[in-house]
N, C-alpha and C positions, 0 to 999 in steps of 0.2 A: 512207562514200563509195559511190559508184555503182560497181559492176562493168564493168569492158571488155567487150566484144565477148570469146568465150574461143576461143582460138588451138587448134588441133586437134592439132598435131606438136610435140613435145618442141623442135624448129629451130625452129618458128616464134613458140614460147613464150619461147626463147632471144630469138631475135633475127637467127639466123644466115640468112646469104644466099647466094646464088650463086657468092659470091666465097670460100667457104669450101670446103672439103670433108674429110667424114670420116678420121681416121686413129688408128690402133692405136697404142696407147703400152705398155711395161709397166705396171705395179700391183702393186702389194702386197694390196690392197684387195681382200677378199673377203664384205665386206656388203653393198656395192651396187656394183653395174654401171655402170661408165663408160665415159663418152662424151667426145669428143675432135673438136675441127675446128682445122685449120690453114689461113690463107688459102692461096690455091690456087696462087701467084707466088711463096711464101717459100722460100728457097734456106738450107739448111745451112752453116757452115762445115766445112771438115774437116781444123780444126786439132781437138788433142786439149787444148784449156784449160780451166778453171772459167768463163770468158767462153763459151765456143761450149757448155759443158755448158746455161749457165742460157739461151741463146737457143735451145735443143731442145728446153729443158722449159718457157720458161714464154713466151716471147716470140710476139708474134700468135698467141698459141692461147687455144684457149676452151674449159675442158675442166666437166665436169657429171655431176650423181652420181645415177641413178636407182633407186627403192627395185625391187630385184629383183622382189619378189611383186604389189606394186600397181601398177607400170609407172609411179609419178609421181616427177615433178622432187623431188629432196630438196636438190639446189643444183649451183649453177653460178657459175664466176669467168671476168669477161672478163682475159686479159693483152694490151690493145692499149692504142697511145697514141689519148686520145678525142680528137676537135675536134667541131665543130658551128655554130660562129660565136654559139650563145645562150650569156646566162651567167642559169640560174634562183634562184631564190632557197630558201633550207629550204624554206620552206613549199610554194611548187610542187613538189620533192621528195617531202616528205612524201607530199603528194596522192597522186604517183606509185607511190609505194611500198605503201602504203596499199592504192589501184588494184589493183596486182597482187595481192596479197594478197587481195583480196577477189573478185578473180575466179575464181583456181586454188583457193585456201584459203578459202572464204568461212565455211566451217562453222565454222571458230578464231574469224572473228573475237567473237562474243560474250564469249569468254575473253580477249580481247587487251588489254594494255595498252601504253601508246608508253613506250620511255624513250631518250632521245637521246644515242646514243654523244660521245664526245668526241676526235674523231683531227685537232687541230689543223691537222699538217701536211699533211694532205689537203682541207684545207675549201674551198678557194678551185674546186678540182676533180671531189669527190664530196661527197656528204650520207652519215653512214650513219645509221642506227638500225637499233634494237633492238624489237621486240615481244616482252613475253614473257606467257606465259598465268599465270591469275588465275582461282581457282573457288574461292567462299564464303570470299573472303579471305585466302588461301592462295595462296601465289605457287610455280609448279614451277620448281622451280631447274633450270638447265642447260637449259631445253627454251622458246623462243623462234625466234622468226623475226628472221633478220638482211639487212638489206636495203642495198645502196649503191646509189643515184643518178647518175649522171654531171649536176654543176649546165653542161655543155657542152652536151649533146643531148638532156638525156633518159631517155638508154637505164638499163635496171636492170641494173647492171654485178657484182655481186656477190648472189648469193642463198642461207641457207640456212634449208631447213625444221629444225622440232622433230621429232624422234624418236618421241616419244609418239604417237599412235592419237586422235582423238578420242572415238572409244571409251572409253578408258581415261581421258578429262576426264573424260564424262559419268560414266563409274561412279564417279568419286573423291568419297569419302562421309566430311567427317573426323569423327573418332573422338577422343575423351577418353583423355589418357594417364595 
C-alpha cells in the first residue's frame, strides 16, 4: 500500500485532539516513557470502589508508550466508546492498518507478514491483526506489529510495535545447528 501523508507529533500520529489534554499517571514502567491524555470534561468519582478505580485508569483515556532513546510510538491504546455512523468492512481495515504501518514503519514492511487475529467478540466493532516479521523463512517469534481498527470510524485504536531494531532484521544471518 501507499504511505499517508506522515503526521509530525506523537498527538497527531495518535489521533488526539483539542478535546484531550495531557496528564500524569503512576507507572511501573521503566522502559519506556509514557504518555497519557484524558478528555478535557472528564470528572472523577470520589468514591473509593473497584468501579471508580477502573474509570481513573482506563475509561476516556488514551494512554501510549514511547521508546525512550529513539523518541518513536512503540504503542498506543484508545479506552473510549467509538461511534462514526460508518460501519467498514476487514478489508477496508486492513488497508488502514497496513497504511499506518507503512507510513511510520515502512522499513519492516519488506519482512512483514499478515496473520489475522481472531477476537470474535469484538468483530462487529474493531478488526485486529497481527503482522509479524519473516527473514529467509524464519519467523521472529514475539516480535510483530499489532494493529486494531475501529470498523466505526476508522481510527487506529490499538497499536503495538516489535521490540527488535531493524537493524538487528537485517543482520540476522541463519546459521546451521
Amino acid at each position: 500500500v501507499d504511505p499517508l501523508e506522515r503526521k509530525q507529533t506523537i498527538e497527531e500520529i495518535i489521533g488526539i485532539t483539542d478535546e484531550w489534554e495531557k496528564v500524569d499517571m503512576p507507572t511501573l514502567n521503566t522502559e519506556y516513557e509514557d504518555m497519557n491524555w484524558r478528555l478535557k470534561d472528564w470528572k472523577a468519582l470520589t468514591t473509593k470502589t473497584i468501579d471508580n478505580y477502573t474509570n481513573i485508569n482506563f475509561n476516556n483515556l488514551v494512554k501510549a508508550k514511547i521508546h525512550p532513546e529513539t523518541k518513536r510510538l512503540q504503542s498506543f491504546i484508545w479506552f473510549t466508546e467509538e461511534d462514526g455512523g460508518v460501519h467498514l468492512d476487514t478489508e477496508e481495515c486492513l488497508q488502514i492498518a497496513a497504511q499506518f504501518i507503512q507510513t511510520y514503519y515502512g522499513e519492516y514492511v519488506p519482512y512483514l507478514k499478515i496473520l489475522k487475529t481472531d477476537f470474535e467478540e469484538f468483530e462487529e466493532i474493531r478488526a485486529f491483526y497481527q503482522f509479524y516479521i519473516e527473514k529467509d523463512g524464519f519467523v521472529i517469534e514475539n516480535e510483530y506489529f499489532q494493529v486494531s481498527v475501529s470498523k466505526q470510524n476508522g481510527a487506529v485504536t490499538m497499536f503495538n510495535a516489535p521490540s527488535i531494531s531493524i537493524e538487528q532484521i537485517v543482520a540476522f544471518k541463519p546459521s546451521t545447528v
